[in-house]
VOKE-44944 format. One record per residue (C-alpha): residue number from 1; x, y, z negated; chain. Coordinates in Angstrom, 1 decimal. Each point is the difference from the previous one (the first is absolute). Example, Ala and Ser with C-alpha at 12.3 -4.5 7.8 and 13.67 -1.06 7.14 Angstrom:
site k 1&X 12.3&Y -4.5&Z -7.8&c A
site k 2&X 1.4&Y 3.4&Z 0.7&c A
This chain:
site k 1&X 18.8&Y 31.3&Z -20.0&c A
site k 2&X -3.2&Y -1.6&Z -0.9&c A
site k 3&X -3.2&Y 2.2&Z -0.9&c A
site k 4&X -2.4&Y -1.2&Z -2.6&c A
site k 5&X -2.9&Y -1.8&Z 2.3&c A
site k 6&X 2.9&Y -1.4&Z 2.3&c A
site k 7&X 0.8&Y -3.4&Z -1.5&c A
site k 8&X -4.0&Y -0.7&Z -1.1&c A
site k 9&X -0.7&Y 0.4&Z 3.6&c A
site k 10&X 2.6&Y -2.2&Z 1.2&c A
site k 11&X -0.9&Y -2.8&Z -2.5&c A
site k 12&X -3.6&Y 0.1&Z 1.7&c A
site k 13&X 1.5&Y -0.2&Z 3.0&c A
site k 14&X 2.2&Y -3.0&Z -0.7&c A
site k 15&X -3.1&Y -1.5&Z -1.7&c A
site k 16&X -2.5&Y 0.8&Z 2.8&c A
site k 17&X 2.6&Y -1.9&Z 2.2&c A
site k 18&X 0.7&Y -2.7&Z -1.6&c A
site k 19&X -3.9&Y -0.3&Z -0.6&c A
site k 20&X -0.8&Y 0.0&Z 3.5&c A
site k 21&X 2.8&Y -2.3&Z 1.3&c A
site k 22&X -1.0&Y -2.5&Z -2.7&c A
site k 23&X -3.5&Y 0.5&Z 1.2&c A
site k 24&X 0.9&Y -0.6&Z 4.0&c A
site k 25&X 2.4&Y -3.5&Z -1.2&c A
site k 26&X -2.6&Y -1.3&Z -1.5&c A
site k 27&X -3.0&Y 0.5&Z 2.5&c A
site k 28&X 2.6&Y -1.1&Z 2.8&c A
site k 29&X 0.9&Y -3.5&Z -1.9&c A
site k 30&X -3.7&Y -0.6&Z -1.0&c A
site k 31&X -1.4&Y 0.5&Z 3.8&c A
site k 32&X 3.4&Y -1.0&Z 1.8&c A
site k 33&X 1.2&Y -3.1&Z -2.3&c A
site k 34&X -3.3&Y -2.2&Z 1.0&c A
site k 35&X -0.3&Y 1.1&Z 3.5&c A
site k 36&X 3.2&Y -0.9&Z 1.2&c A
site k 37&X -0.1&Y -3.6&Z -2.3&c A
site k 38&X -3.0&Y -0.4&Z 2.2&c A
site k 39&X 1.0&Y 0.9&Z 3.1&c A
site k 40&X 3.6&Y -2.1&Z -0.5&c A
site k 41&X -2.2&Y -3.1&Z -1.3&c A
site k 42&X -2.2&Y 0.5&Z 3.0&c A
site k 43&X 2.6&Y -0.2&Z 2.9&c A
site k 44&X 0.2&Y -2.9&Z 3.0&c A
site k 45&X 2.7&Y -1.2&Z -2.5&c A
site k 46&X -1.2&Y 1.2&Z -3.5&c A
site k 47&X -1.5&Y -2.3&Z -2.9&c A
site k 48&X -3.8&Y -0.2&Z 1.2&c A
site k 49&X 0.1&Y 0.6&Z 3.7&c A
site k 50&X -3.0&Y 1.2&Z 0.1&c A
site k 51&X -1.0&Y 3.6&Z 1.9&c A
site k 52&X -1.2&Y 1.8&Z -3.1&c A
site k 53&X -0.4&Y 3.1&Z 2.2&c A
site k 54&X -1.2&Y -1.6&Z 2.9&c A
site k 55&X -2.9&Y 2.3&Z -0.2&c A
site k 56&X 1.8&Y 3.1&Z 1.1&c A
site k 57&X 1.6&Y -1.6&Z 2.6&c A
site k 58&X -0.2&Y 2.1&Z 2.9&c A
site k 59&X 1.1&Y -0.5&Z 3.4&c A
site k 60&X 1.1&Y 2.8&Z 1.9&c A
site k 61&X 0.7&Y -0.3&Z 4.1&c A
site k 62&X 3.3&Y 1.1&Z 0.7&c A
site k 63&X 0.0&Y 2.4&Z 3.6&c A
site k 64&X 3.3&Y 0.3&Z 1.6&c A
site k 65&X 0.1&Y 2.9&Z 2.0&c A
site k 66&X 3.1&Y 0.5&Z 2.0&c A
site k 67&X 1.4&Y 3.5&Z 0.8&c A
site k 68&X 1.5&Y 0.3&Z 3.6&c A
């Protein structure tokens, strides 16, 4: 059923995955984990209430236009 080279190469593939899923958890916790304690502390109704990202705060005019 199985040739010789069959289950090696499936073992690095389970490995390879594993390796990269690991990889992409822990990248997503280390940027995602303090950006969204910051951005909840932050809030009109968060610990500091202070505008942390009030630099990037842009304002974009809203144009209605209505179709007849």
């Amino acid at each position: 059923m199985f040739k010789e080279g069959m289950l090696q190469v499936l073992g690095v593939g389970i490995y390879e995955t594993l390796y990269m899923t690991l990889i992409s958890t822990l990248m997503s916790y280390i940027i995602g984990l303090p950006l969204g304690l910051a951005l909840v502390s932050t809030d009109k109704e968060g610990f500091f209430r202070i505008s942390l990202f009030g630099l990037f705060d842009i304002k974009i005019p809203i144009i209605w236009i209505n179709k007849v």
